[in-house]
Phi, psi and omega in degrees: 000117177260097190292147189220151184260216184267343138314307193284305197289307197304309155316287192302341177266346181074031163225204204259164184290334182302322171300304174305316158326283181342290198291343170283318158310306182294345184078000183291291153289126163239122165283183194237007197154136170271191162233189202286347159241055136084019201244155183280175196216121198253148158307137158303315185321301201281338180291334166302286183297351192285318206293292187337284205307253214326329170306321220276316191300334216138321178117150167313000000 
């Protein structure tokens, strides 16, 4: 399991950071952890299967 921050996460989904906040606020990406100033931190994994899910449904 490789932690990824929101910047990263952001990159791997093509959209903005702000979007990742959302989705985390929303419980849609659940982090695994913060880092030392408090910003979350997501499993590669999950984030992978976030990507899968939301293409097959429609798209980001």
């Amino acid at each position: 399991m490789a932690l990824m921050t929101i910047l990263e996460v952001a990159d791997f989904l093509g959209v903005k950071e702000e979007r990742v906040k959302r989705l985390e606020r929303e419980h849609l990406l659940i982090s695994k952890e913060n880092n030392d100033a408090g910003d979350p931190l997501f499993d590669d994994g999950d984030v992978q299967k976030y990507k899968e899910l939301a293409e097959r449904i429609g798209g980001l």
